[in-house]
Every structure is written in C-alpha cells, then in structure tokens.
Backbone as a printed PyTorch tensor [residue, N CA C, xyz], in Angstrom:
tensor([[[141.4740, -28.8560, -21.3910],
         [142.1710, -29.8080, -20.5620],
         [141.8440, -31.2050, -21.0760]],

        [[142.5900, -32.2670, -20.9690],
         [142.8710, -33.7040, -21.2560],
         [142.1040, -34.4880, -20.0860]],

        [[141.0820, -35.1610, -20.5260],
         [140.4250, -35.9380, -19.3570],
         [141.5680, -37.0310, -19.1160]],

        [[142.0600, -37.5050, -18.3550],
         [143.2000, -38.9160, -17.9900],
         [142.6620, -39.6820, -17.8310]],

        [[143.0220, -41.0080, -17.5120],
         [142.5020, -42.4020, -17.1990],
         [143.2680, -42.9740, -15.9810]],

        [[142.8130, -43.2750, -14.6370],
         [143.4780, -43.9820, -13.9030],
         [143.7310, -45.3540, -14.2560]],

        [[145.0380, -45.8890, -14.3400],
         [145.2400, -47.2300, -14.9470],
         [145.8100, -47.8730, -13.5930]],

        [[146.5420, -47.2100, -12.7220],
         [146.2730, -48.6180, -11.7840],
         [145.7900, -47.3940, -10.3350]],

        [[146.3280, -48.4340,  -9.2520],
         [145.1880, -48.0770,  -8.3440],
         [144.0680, -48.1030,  -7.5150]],

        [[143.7830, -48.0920,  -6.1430],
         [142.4790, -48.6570,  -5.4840],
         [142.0490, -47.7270,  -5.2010]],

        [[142.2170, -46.8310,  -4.7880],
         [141.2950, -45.5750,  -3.9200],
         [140.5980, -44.4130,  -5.3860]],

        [[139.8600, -43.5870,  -4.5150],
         [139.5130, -42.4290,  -5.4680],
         [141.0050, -41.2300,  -5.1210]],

        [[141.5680, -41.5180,  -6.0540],
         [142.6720, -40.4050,  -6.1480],
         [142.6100, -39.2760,  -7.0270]],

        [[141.2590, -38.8690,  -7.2190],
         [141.3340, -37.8750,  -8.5880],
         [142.2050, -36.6860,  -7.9110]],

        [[142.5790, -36.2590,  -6.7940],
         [143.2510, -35.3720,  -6.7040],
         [144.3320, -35.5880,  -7.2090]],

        [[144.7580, -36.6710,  -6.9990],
         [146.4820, -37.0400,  -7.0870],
         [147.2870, -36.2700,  -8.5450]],

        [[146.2860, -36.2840,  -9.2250],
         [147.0240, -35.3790, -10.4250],
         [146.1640, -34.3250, -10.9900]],

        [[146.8940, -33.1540, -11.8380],
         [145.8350, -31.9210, -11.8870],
         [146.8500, -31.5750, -12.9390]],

        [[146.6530, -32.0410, -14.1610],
         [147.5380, -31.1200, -15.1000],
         [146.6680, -30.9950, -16.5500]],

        [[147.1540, -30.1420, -17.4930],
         [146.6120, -29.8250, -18.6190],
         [147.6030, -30.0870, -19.8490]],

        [[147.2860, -30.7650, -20.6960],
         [148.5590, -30.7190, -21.8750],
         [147.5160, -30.5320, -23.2920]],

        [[148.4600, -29.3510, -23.6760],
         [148.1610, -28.2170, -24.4370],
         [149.2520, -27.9240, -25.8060]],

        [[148.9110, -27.7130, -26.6040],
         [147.5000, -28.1060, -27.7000],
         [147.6100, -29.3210, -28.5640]],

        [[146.7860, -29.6550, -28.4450],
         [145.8250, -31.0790, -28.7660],
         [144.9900, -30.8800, -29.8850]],

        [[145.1830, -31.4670, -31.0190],
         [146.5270, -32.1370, -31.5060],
         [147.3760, -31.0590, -31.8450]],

        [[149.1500, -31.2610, -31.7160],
         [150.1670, -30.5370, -31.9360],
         [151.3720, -31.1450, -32.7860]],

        [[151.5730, -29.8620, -33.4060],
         [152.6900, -30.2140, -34.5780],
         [153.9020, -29.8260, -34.1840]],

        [[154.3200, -28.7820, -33.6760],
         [156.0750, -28.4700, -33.2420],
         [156.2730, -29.0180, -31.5110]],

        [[155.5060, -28.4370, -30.5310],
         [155.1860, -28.2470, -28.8580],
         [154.4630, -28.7580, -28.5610]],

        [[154.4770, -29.2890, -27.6290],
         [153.5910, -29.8880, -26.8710],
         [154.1660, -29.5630, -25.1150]],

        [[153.0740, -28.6650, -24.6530],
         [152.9120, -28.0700, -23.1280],
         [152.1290, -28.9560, -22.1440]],

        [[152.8430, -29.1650, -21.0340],
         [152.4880, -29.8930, -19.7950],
         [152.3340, -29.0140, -18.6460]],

        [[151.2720, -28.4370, -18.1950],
         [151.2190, -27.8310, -16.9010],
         [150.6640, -29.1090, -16.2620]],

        [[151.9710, -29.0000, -14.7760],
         [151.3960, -29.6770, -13.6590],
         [150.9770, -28.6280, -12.5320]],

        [[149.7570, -28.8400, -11.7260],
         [149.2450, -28.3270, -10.8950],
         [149.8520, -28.5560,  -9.4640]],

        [[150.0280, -30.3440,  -9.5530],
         [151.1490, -30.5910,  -7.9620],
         [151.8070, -31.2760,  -8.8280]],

        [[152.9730, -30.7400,  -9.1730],
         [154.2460, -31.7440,  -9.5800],
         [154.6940, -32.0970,  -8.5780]],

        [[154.6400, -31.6330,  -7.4510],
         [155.3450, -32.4190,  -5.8400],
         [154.9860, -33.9480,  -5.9460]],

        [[153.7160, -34.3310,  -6.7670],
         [152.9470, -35.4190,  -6.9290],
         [154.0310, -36.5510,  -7.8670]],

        [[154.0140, -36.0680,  -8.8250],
         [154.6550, -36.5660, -10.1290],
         [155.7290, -36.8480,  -9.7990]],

        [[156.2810, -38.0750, -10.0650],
         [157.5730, -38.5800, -10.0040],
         [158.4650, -39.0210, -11.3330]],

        [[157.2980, -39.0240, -12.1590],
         [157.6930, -39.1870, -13.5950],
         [156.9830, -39.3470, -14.8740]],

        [[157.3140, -38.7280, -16.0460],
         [156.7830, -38.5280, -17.1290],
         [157.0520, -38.9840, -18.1480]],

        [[156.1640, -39.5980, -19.2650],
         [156.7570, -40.2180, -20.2750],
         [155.5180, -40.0550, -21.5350]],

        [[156.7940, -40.0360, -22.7060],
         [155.5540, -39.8940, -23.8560],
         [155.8020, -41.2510, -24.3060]],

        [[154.8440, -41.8780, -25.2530],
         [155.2280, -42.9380, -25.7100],
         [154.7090, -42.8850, -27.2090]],

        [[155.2290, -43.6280, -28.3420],
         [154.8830, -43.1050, -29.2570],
         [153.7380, -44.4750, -29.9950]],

        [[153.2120, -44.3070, -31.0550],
         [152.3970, -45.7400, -31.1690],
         [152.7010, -46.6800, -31.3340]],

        [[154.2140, -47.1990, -30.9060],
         [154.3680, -48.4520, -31.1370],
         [154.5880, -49.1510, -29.8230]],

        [[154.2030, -48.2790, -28.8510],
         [154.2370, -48.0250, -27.2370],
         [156.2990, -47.5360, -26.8480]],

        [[156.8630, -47.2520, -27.7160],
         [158.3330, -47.2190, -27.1680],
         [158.5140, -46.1430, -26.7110]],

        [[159.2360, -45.7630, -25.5140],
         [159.3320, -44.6850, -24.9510],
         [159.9540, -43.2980, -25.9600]],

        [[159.5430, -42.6060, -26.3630],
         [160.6120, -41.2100, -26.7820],
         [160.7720, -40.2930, -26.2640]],

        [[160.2400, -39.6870, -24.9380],
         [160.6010, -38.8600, -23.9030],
         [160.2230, -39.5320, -22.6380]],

        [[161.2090, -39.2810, -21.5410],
         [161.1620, -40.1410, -20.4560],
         [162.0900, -38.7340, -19.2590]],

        [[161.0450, -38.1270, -18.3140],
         [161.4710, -36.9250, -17.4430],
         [161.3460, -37.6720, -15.9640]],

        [[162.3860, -37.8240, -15.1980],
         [161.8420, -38.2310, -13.8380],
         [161.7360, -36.9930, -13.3310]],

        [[160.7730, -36.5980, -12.7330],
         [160.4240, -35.3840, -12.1430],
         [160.6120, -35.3190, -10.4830]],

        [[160.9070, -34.2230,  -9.9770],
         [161.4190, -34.5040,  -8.3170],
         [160.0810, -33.1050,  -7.4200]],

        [[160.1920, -33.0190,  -6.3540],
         [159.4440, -31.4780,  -5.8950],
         [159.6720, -30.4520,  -6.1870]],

        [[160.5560, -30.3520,  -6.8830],
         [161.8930, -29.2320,  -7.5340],
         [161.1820, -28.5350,  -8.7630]],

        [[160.2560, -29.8450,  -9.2570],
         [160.4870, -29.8060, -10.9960],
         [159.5150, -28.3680, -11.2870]],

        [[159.9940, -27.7930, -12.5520],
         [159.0550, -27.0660, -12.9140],
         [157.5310, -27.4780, -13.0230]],

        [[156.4120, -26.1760, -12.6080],
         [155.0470, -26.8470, -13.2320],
         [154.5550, -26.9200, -14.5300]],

        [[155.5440, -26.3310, -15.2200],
         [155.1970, -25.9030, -16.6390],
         [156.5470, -27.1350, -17.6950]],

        [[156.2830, -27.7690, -18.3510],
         [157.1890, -28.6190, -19.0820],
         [156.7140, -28.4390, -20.3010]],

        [[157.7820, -28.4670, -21.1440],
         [157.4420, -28.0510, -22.7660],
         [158.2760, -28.7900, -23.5580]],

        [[158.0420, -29.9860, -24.8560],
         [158.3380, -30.4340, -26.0760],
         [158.6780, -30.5370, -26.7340]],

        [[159.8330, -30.7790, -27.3370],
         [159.4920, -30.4460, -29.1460],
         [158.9960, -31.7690, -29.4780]],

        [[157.7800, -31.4700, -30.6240],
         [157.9780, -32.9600, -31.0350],
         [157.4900, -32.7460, -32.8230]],

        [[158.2680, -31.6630, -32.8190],
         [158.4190, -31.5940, -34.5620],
         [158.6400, -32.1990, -35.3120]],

        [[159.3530, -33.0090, -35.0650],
         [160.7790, -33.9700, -35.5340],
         [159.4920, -35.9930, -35.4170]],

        [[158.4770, -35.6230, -34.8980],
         [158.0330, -36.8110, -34.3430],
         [157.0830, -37.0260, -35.4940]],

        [[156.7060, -38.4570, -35.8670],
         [155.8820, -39.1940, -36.9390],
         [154.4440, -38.6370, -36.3890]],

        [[153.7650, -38.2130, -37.1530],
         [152.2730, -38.2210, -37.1820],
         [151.7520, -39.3100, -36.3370]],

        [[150.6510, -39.2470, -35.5720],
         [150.0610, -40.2610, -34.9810],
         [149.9030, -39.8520, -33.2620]],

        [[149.0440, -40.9520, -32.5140],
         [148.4530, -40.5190, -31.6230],
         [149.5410, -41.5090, -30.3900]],

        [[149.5510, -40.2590, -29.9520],
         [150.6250, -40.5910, -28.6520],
         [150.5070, -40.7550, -27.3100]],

        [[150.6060, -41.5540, -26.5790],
         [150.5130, -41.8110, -24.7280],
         [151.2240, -40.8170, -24.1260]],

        [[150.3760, -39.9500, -23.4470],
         [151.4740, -39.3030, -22.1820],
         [151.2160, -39.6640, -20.9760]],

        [[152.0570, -40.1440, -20.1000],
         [151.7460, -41.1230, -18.6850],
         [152.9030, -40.5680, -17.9980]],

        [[151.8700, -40.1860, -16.9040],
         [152.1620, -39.4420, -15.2340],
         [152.1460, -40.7880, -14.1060]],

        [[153.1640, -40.5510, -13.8000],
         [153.4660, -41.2740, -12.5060],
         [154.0580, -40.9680, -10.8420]],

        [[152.8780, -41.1150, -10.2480],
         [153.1230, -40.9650,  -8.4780],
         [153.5970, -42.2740,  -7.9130]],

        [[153.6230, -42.4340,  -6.8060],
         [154.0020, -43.5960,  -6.1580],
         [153.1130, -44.3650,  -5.9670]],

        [[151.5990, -44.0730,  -5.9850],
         [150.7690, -45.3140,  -6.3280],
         [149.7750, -45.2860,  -7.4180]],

        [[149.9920, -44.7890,  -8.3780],
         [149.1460, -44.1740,  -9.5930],
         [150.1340, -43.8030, -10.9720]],

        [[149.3320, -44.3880, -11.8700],
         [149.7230, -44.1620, -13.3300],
         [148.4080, -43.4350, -13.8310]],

        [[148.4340, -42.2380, -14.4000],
         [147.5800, -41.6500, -15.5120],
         [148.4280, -41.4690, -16.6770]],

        [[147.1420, -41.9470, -17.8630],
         [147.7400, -41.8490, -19.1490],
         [146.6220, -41.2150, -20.0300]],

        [[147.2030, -39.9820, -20.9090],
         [146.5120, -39.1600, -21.3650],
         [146.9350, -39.2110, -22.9660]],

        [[146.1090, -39.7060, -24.1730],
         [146.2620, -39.4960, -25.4260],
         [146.7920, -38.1960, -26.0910]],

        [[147.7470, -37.4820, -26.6310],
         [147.3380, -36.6950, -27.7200],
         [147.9380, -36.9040, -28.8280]],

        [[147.5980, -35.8430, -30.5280],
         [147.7910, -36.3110, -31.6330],
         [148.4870, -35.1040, -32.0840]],

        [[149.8620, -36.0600, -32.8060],
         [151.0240, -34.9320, -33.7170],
         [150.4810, -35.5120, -35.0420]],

        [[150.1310, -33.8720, -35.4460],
         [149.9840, -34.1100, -37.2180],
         [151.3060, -33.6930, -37.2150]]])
C-alpha cells in the first residue's frame, strides 16, 4: 500500500480515505482500490510537469476497483490525488 499525504485540511481525517494503488512502479496498469469511494469525489493523475492526464469524477456509484493504462505514458514519477469535500490526498507513483 501507498502511504498518502494530507495536503489540505484541519482535523485528523485518516479515515477519510483507505485505498491502495498497485504496482508501484508500473509500466502498462496502474490499479486503484478504493475502500470508501462513497468518500471520493474525484481522481486525478498528474504527470511531472503537474498537467492533468487522467481526471475521474467519482460519485457513490463508482466502482472500488479503478484501473489504467498508462503504457502509452513518459517514464517518470507521477501524482495521484484523491479528493473528498474537505480533503486532498496525493500519492506518488513511478512509470518506467
């Protein structure tokens, strides 16, 4: 599992998100289990020049399991950032 970083935020919300993104570092896939996607309102990868290249608004609906391609994507280490209504987590991983 991906330790996250709370970037904004006042309270202790470590519940607020519970997901794993799998495998680290990845070359074709890249897997997102969310634990409460009811939580998540939206998902985004960003690539190192910070510009968005995947952008999912997620609803209570959404699957817990979300999956990638990012075959096609430049080598280098990438932002993935989860968003609730009062919380951003952003979690590193790396496409060789």
């Amino acid at each position: 599992m991906i330790e996250s970083t709370k970037i904004v935020g006042n309270e202790d919300l470590s519940n607020e998100f519970n997901y794993q993104i799998y495998p680290n570092p990845a070359s074709e896939w890249v897997n997102i289990n969310l634990k409460n996607a009811e939580k998540i309102h939206e998902l985004k990868i960003l690539n190192p020049q910070g510009q968005v290249v995947i952008q999912n608004k997620l609803d209570s609906k959404s699957n817990h399991e979300l999956k990638f391609s990012v075959k096609h994507f430049p080598k280098g280490i990438y932002l993935v950032e989860l968003r609730s209504q009062d919380v951003v987590k952003t979690s590193k991983i790396t496409i060789n």
